[in-house]
N, C-alpha and C positions, 0 to 999 in steps of 0.2 A: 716249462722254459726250454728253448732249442738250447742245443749245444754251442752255439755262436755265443746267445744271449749270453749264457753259462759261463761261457771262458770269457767274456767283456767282462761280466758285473764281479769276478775273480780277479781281472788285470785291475780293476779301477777301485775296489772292496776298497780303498785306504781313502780315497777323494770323493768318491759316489753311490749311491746306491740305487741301482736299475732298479727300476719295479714295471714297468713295463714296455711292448714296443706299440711306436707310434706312427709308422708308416716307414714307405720307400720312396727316395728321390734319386733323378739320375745319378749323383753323383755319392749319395749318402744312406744309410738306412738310420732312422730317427728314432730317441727313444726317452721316453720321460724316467727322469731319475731325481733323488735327492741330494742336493749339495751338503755334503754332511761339517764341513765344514763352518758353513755361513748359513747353513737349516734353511735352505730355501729349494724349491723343485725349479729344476733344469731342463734343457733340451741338450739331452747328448746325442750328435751328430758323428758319426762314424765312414767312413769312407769304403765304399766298396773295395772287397778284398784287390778285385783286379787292376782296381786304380790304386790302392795301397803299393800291390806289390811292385810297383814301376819308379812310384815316388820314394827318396829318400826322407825319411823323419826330420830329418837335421834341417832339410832347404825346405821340406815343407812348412815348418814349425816356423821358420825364418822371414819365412815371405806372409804366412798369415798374421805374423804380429803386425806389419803393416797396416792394418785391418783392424788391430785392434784398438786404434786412437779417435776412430771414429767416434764422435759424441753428438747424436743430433735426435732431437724428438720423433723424427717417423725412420731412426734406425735402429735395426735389432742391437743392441751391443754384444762384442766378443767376449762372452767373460775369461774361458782359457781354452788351451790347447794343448797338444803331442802326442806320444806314444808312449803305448803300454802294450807287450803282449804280442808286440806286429800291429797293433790298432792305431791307424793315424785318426785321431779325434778333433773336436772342437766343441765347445760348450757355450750356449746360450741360455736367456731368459726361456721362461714355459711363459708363455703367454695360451692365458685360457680364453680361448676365441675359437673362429676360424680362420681359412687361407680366404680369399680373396674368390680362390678356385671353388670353393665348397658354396660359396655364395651365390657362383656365375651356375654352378650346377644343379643348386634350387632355383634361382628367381629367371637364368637366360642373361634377359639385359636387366639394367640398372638405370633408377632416375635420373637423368641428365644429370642436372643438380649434382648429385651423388657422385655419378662418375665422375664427372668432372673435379670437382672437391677431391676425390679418392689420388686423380691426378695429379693435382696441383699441389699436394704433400707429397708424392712420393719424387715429382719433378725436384720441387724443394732439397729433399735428402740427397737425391742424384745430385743436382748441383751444389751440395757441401762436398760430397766425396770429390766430386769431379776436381772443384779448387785442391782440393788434397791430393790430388791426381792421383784419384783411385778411380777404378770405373768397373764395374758392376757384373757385364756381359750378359748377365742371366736374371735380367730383368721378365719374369711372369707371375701368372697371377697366385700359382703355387708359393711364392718367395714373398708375398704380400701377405702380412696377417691383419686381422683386423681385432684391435680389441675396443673394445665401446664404441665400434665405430669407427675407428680413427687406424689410420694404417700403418704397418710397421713392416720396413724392408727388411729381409729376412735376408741371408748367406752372401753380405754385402763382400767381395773383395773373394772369396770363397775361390771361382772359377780362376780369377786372378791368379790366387796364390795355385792352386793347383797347375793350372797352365807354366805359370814362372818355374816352380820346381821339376814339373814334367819334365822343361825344355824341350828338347826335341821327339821326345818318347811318346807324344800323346797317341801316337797312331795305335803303338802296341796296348792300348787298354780297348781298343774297340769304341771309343768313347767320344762325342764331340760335344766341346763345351758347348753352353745354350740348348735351347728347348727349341727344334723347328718354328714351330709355328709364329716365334715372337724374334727370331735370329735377323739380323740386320743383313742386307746382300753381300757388305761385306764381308763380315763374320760366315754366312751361310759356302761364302767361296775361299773360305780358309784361310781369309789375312791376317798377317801376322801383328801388324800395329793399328792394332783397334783404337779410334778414338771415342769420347765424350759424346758424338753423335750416334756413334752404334747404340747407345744405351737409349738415348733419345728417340731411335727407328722401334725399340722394345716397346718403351711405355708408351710410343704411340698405337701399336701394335694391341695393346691391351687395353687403351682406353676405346679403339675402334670395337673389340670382344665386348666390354663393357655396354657400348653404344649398342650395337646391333645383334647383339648374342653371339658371333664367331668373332675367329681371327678373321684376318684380310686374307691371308691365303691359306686352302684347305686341300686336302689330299689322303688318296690311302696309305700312300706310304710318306717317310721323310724324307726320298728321293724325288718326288714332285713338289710336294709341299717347295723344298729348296728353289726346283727349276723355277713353278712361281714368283717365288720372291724375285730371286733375279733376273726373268723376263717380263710378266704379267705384272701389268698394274689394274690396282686393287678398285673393287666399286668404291662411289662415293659414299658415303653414311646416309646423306640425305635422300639415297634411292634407296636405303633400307627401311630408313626411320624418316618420315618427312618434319617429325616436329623438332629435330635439333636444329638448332639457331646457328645460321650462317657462320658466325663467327668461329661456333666449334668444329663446324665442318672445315673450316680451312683450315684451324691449326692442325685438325688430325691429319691433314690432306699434305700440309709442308711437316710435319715428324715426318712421313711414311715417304717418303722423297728416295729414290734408289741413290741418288748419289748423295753423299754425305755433305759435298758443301751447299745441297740446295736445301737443307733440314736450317731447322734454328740452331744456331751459333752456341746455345749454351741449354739448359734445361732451366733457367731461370726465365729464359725467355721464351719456349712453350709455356711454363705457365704464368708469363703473362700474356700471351694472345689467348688464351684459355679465358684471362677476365675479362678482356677489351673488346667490346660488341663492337668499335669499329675495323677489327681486323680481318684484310682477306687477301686473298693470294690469288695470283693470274690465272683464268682456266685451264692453260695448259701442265698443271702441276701434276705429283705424283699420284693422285687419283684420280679417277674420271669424273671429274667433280661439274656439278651444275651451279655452282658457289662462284659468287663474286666477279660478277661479267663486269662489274662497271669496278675499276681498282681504285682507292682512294687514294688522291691527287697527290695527299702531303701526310704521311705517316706519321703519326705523334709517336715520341718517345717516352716510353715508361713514364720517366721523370715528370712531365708536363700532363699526363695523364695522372699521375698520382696526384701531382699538383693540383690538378683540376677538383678532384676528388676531396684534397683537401681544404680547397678552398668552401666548397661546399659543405662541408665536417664545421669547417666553423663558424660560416653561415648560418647553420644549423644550432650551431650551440650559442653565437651571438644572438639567434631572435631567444632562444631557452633561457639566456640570461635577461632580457629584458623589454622581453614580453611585457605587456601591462596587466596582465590576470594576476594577481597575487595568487601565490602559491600557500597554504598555511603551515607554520614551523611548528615541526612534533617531536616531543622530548619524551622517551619511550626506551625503558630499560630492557637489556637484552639479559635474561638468567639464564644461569648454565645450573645444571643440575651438579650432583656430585661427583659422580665422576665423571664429569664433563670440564670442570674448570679451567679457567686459564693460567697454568702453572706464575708463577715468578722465577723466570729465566734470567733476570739483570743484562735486559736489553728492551729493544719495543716492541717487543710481546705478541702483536697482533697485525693484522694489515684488513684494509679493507678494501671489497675488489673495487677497480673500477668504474663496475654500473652501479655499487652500493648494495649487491644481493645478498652478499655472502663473505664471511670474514673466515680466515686462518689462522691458527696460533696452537700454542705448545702446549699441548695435556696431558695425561699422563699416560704411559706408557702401556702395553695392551700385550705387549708377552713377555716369560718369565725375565728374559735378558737385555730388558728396555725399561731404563725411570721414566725417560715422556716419549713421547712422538708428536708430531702436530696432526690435528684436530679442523676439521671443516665446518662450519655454522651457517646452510643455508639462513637469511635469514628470516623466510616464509615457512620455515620449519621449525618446530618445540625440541627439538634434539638435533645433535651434533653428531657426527660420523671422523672416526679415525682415518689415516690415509695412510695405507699399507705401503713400507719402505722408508717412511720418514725418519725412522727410530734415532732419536739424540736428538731432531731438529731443533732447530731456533731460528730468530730472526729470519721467519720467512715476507715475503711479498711475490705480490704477483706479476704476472705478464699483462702486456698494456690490454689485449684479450679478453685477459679474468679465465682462459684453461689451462695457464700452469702456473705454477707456485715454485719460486727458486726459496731455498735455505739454504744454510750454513750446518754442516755434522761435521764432526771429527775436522773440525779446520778446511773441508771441502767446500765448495760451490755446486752444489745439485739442482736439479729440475725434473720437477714430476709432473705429470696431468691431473687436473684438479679433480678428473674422472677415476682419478688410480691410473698407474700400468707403470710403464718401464722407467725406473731412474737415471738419468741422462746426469754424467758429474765434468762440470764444463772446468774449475780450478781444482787440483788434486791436493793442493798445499799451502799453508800458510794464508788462507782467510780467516780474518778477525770475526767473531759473530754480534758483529755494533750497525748490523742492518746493510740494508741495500736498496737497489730501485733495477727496475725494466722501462728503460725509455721506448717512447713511442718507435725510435729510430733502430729498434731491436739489440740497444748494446746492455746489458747488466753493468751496474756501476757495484762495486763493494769497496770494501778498505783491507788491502793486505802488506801486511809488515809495516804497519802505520801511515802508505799513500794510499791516495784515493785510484781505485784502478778499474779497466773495464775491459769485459770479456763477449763476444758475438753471442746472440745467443744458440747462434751452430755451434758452439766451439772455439777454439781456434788460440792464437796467438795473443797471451795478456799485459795490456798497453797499459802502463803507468801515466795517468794523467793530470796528478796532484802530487809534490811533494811539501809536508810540511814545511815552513821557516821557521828553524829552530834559529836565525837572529832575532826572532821575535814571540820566542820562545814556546812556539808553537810543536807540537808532539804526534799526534796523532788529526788526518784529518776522515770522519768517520759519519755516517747515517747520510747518504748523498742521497736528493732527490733531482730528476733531469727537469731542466724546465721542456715547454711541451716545444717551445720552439727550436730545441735539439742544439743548442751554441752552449747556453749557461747550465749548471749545476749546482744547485743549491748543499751545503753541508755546512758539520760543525767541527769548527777548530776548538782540539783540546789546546789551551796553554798551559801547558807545564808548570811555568816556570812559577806563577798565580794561583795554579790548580783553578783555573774559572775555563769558562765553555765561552765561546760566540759563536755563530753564524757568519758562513760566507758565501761570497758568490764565487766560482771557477768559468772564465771563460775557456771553451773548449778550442777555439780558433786561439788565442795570442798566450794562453797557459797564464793570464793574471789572473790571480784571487783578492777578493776585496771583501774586509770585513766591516757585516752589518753592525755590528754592536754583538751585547752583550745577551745571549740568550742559548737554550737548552737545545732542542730541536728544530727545524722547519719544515714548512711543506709547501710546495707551489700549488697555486688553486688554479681552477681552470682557466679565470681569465686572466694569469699573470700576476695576481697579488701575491701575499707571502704570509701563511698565518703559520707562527709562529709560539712558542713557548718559553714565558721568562721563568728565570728560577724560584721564582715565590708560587709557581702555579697556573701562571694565567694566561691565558689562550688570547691571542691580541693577531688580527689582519693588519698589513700595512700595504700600501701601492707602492709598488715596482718601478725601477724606470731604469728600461733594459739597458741602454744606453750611456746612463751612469755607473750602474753595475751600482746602486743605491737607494735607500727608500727615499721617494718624491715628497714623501710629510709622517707627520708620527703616528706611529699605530694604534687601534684602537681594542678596547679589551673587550672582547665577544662571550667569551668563558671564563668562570674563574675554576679553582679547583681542580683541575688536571693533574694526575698524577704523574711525579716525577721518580725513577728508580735512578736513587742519589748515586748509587757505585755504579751505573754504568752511562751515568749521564744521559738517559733518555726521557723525553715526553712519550707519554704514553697515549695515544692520540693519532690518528690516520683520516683524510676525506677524500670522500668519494670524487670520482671527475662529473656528476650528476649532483654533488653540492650538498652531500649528507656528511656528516660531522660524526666518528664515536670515538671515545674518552674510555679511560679508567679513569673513576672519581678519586680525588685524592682523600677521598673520608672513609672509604673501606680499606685502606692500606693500614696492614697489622704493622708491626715489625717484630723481629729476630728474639728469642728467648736464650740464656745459655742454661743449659740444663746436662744434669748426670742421668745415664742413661746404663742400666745394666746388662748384663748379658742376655737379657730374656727382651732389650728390649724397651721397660719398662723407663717412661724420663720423668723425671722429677728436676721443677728447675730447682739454680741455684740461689736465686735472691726469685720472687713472685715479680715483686717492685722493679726489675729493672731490665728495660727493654731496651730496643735498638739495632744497628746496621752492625751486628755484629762478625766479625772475619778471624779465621786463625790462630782459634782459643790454646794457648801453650802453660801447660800446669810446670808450677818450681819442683825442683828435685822432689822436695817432702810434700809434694801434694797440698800446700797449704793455703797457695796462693794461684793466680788465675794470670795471665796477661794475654789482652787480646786486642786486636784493630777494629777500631772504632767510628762506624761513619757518621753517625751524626749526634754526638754526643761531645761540643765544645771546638768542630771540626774534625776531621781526618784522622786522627789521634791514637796512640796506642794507650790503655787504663789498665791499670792493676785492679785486684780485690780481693781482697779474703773468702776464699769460701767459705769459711763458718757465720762469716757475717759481718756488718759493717758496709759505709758507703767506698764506691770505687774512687780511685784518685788516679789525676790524669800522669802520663809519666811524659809524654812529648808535647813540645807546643812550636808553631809554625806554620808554615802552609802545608807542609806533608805533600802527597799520605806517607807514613811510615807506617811498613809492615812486614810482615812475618816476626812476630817477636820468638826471642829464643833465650831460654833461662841458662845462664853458666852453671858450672857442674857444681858452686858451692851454693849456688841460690843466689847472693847477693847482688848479679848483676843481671840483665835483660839489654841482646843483642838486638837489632831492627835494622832495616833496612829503609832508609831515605830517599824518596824520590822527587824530593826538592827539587833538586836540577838532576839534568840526563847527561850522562851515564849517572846509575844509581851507586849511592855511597853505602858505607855500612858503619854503623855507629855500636856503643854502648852508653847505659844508663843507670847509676845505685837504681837496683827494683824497690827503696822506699820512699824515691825522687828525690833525694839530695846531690847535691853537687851537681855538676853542666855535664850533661850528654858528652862524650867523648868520640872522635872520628877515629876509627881505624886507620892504620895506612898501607893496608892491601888496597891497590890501586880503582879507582871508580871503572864499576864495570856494566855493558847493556847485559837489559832480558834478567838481570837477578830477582830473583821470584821468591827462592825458596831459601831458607837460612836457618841451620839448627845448630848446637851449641855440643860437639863430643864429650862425652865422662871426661876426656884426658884434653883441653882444651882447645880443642881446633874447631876453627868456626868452618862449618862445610855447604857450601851455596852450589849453583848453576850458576855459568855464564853464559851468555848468546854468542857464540865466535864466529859462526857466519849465518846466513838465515839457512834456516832448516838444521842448525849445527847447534845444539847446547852441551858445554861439556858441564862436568861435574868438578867442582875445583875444594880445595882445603887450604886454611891459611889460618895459622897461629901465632899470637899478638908479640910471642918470641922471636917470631922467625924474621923482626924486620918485614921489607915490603917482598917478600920471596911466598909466592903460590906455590901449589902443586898442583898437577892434574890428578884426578883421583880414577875420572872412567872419562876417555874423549867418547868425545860421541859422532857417531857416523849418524845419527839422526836426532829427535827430540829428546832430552832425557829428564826427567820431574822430581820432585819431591823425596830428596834423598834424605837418608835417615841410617842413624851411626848403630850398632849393637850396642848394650849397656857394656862390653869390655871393650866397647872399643876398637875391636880389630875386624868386623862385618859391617860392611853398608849396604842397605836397600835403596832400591830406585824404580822409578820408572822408564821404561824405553816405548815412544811410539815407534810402534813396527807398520810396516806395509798396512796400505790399505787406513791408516790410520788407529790402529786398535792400540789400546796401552795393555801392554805387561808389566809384571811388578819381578826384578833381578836381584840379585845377591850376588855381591865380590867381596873379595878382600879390601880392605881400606886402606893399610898400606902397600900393597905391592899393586900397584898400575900394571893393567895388562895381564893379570891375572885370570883365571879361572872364573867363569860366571855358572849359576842356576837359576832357571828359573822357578820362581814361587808358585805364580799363578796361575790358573788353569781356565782357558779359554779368557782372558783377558783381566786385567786388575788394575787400582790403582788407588792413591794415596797410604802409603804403607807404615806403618806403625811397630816398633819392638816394645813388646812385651818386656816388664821390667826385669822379670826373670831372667829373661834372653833366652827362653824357649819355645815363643810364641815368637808369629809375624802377622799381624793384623792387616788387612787390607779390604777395599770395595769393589765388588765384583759391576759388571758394565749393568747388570740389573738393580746396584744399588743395594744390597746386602753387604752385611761386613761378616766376614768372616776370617777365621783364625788357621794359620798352617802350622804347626809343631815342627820343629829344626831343633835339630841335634847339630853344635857350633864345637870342631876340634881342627882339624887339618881341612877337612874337607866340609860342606854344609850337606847331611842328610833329612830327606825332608818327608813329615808324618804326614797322613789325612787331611785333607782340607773339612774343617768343621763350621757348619752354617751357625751363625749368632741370632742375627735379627735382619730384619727389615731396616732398612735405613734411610730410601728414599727421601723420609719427611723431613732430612736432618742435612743440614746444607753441604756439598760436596764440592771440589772442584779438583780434576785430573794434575794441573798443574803445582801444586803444593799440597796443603793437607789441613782439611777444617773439623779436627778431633784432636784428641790425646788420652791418653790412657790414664787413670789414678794409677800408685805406686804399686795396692794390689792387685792387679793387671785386674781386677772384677767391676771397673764402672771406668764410665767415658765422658769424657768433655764435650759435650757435643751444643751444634745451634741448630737448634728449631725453629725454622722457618715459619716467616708469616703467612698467613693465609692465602690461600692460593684466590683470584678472582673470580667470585661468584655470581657479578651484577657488570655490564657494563654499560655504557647511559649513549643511545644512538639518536643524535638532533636528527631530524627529516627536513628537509630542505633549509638546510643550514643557514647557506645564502645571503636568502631572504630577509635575514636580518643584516647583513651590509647593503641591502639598497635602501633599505629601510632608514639606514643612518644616510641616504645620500655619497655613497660611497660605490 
């Protein structure tokens, strides 16, 4: 190891670990490390000493964050940056491939095809940055990586930030931003306000290298190279290569244009003359081009060119629909081996792409610090393949495509390549995980903080496009599907107020929503129908009619049996745009056990006999008795029961749900939380059902989740006080309508939980980046002194009756135990591993366990069966023409 390497991997020992170097760039020397942190391998980029020592830390650090909001599929992302040591750094992904350069210096040139495509993604990325008004400068084939093929613009904004921070100093590094050979004229003659087209002279620059094996101007030194540029104009491609097609020679021919206003206007629009065989440019253009002697008359714009294209797309799919060849319908179950299955996530689980090849969905988890990840199922293949970076995912779907797959983790909106490679996270906060869609028209539909909303799929700025009507007591509007003609939006209204689900329609132009009726799911079919999901099960198509925003006549039942996941109100059910149909059967659905489960591990249910959607198991002081939220067992409901035995008895009745029950310190009574109407109330109830429920009168509050019951009487819940803001509040039935705050919260705060004296509470805090930690403060002094418990991440946190344990679940899904010593201050023993716990149902925000009295068995529920069989009809279709339909 040099002595450079030596003192970096010393300055960086706390964030990184160098293990090797991996080359030199003009401006950087590069080296693969481990992010010890987040356990993933990095490219740590380092800055030449000499350019270091000119740049301030502070302006550089300042101007490269700029850089770092970039979020787009063919761009490298920033993960961090600063100083350490004198080292100005920055950090990105390791992408295991090569440059673009390593490519050109095996193969020369590259298949048109190829190049072009390599093009028309990296143009793409240029023109997201560009709107963002970033721009690049140092566009070559060095900065281009290719992983599976697919390109990734490397040290986007890089040259940017250095330049900015230089300011005027750049002379004294000996250094000039860009690589000759790909340097725009103006750039090469040192102007200071580079625009959006200098980047666009680069990658034309590169894609001409691509084509023909060199750049357009070559030289021995970088003092010719330069004069080139900015007097010689460059051969035509098609005297190099005769078989490039006209139309690529002229776009190359208008990028490579000495002045900037004769280039394309935008990097969106090289690459579409890049698609459009009928584009061509004057012959007097910036190359010496033999292209395009005869100019066409009348220039089609993009739009009428798409348009054309699309008309032909459904031309195509109108003769596929009714063709007269009968197609034959095939019902053919898809098995997943063992550890292949389709987890139970309490959403829709699965998607399928589509051309109908290949499904996505949540399995279980593949290293030590992950319960699931999502899981790929070509489906011409007998096994499934994990997809590295997913970890937590849910509720994925795909791109209109079928090669990238958007989910939901830690409340973000991410996008991967169905290939593997870079995580792209387009919403950083507050996405619900109750599904999503990728319209044709590139916008991602999801549901955050209860409206329907939609994010580009560059990036960018996220537009609220649905609010529920809570006069019509509607709550959440969730599971959006875009219809293909890009106006309407198919989803489902929760109502509240009924706890029932419908379907509606959102028009995107006037912002009406109009509800179909009464149903669980929908999905637009390709040609405008609506097959849909009622709540008994059954799979039913109806005709559409755009116009009315209405179905045209009653629909008809295709499927029956579809399975529905009753707590998150989804069908579980996706079709292909190719007219293939798959299902989860609703006859392989287990349900929920509640069961004791010891420290080793070991579960034994509590009754054999009695199953169901069970939530939130809360044990009485003396361990004797059970109370828990129950979904489908008489409706929504909270049940008592003895554990030694006997049948359960209901304790709430109504439309619900009520939940989080919490036993008073003398046993007699069970706390709940009502979600009748919104804002949520908080009730009690004698735990042997006698007497009327009783309302609290601490005030009705959003976002109340979590609800437990202190030794010394105070009921201590979460509120939502603004979005992204959950405090921690206390309210005892003495104190009249007078709250306390207990912990405000500068972010998300979960599942608080009192010490048996009383004077300690546990919690969750989501921290940056989304991770939950599990905290310790005092319960009565606000603003006090915090510790934290957990170690690399925690959450749903439990005291030990002793008060000398703290229980909690680590992000891999073990529970384990930390020892705390509680006097003045909390000191805190070992973290000790229990058991496995994944199979045992969890959720970050409250808490789906409890402890018996001798802190040595747990209350826990044992999830149903994860999906081992799912049922894929082949030309689905087929059976609505069949009915005349």
């Amino acid at each position: 190891m040099t002595e450079i390497t030596s003192k970096l991997s010393t300055a960086l020992a706390d964030r990184y670990k160098i293990e090797r170097h991996l080359g030199e760039g003009g401006m950087a020397t590069v080296y693969l490390a481990e992010d010890l942190k987040h356990k993933r391998k990095v490219a740590v980029k380092v800055l030449r000493p000499e350019l270091a020592a000119v740049l301030g830390a502070e302006r550089f650090v300042q101007e490269i964050t700029t850089t770092a909001n970039l979020q787009h599929p063919h761009i490298l992302p920033l993960f961090d940056s600063g100083e350490a040591d004198s080292f100005l750094y920055y950090v990105m992904p390791y992408i295991d491939g090569e440059t673009l350069r390593d490519k050109l210096n095996r193969e020369t040139q590259l298949g048109i095809e190829e190049a072009v495509q390599i093009t028309r993604d990296v143009a793409d990325a240029l023109d997201y940055a560009h709107r963002h008004n970033v721009i690049h400068r140092d566009i070559k084939p060095e900065n281009i990586l290719l992983h599976e093929g697919r390109p990734m613009v490397a040290d986007f904004g890089i040259a940017l930030a250095v330049s900015a921070a230089a300011g005027g100093r750049m002379t004294e590094t000996g250094l000039s931003l860009g690589t000759p050979h790909y340097m725009s004229p103006e750039q090469a003659t040192a102007e200071k306000d580079l625009t959006s087209r200098s980047d666009i002279y680069s990658l034309g620059s590169v894609l001409y290298e691509m084509l023909t094996g060199s750049p357009p101007h070559v030289g021995s030194t970088a003092q010719q190279i330069i004069m080139k540029i900015v007097t010689d104009e460059a051969r035509s491609v098609t005297e190099l290569r005769k078989s490039i097609p006209p139309h690529v020679a002229a776009a190359t021919a208008k990028a490579l244009e000495k002045l900037p206003a004769d280039r394309f206007g935008s990097a969106e629009a090289f690459a579409d003359a890049l698609g459009d065989t009928t584009f061509t440019v004057p012959a007097s253009s910036g190359t010496k081009s033999t292209v395009g002697a005869v100019a066409s008359a009348v220039r089609q714009r993009p739009s009428v060119v798409l348009g054309v294209f699309a008309l032909a797309a459904v031309g195509l799919a109108l003769f596929g629909w009714l063709r007269p060849v009968p197609r034959d319908v095939l019902r053919v179950g898809v098995v997943f081996g063992e550890e292949e299955r389709v987890f139970s996530t309490q959403n829709r689980q699965f998607a399928l792409a589509p051309d109908g090849s290949r499904i996505v969905y949540p399995g279980r988890g593949t290293s030590e610090t992950a319960i699931q990840q999502l899981w790929v199922r070509d489906l011409n293949s007998p096994a499934s393949r994990p997809l590295p970076g997913t970890e937590g995912g849910v509720a994925p779907f795909f791109s209109p495509d079928g090669e990238y797959v958007a989910f939901v983790a830690s409340r973000q909106l991410r996008v991967v390549p169905v290939a593997g490679g870079s995580i792209q996270t387009l919403i950083t906060d507050s996405v619900m995980p109750w599904g999503g869609d990728w319209s044709v028209d590139d916008w991602l539909y999801v549901t955050r903080n209860r409206r329907l909303t939609r994010v580009p799929s560059t990036g960018g700025v996220v537009e609220i496009v649905s609010i529920p009507d809570t006069s019509r007591g509607e709550s959440f509007h969730e599971y959006p599907d875009a219809h293909p003609n890009g106006v309407h939006v198919l989803m489902q209204l929760w109502i509240r107020s009924v706890n029932e689900t419908e379907i509606g329609v959102l028009s995107l132009e006037t912002g009406e929503v109009s509800s179909l009726g009464r149903a669980v799911t929908g999905r637009f079919l390709p040609n405008g129908d609506i097959a849909y999901v009622t709540n008994t099960g059954d799979l039913m198509v109806a005709t559409y009619d755009e116009r009315a925003m209405a179905f045209a006549a009653p629909g008809t039942v295709l499927q029956r049996d579809v399975r529905i996941d009753n707590f998150a109100g989804a069908a579980l059910f996706d079709v292909s745009n190719t007219g293939h149909l798959m299902y989860a059967p609703g006859s392989e659905q287990e349900t929920g056990r509640v069961v004791w489960v010891d420290r080793a591990g070991d579960a034994t249910p509590i009754d054999p006999e009695w199953g169901g959607w069970f939530f939130q198991p809360s044990l009485s002081p003396d361990g004797s008795r059970l109370a828990v939220f129950v979904l489908n067992a008489g409706g929504d409901a909270l049940w008592t029961k003895d554990v030694s035995g006997g049948l359960p008895s209901q304790l709430t009745f109504g439309r619900g749900p009520f939940t989080s029950p919490a036993w008073g310190p003398d046993g007699r009574k069970v706390a709940f939380i009502s979600q009748e109407s919104w804002p949520s109330t908080m009730w009690q109830r004698n735990a042997d059902g006698s007497g009327q429920a009783e309302r609290f009168s601490v005030p009705p509050a959003k976002g109340t989740r979590s609800l437990i019951w202190s030794s010394d009487g105070w009921l201590v819940y979460n509120v939502e006080r603004a979005v992204g803001e959950v405090d921690i509040r206390a309210w005892h039935p003495d104190s009249g309508t007078t709250e306390r705050v207990v912990v405000e919260g500068g972010g998300v705060l979960w599942a608080p939980t009192v010490s048996p004296d009383g004077r300690w509470v546990a919690y969750v805090l989501r921290e940056e980046f989304g991770k939950d930690e599990v905290f310790v403060t005092q319960f009565h002094d606000a603003g006090g002194d915090t510790w934290r418990v957990s170690v690399d991440g925690g959450s749903e946190p439990v005291w030990a009756h002793s008060g000398r344990e703290l229980f909690y679940r680590t992000p891999g899904g073990e529970l384990v135990s930390r020892r705390v010593d509680l006097s003045d201050v909390v000191r805190l023993g070992d973290v000790q591993p229990l058991f496995d716990a994944s199979s045992f149902q969890s959720d970050p925000t409250s808490r789906e366990y409890d402890v018996a009295p001798d802190d040595q068995r747990f209350v826990m529920i044992q999830r149903g069966v994860s999906t081992s069989t799912l049922m894929m009809v082949v030309n689905w279709l087929e059976e609505l023409k069949a009915l005349g339909r």
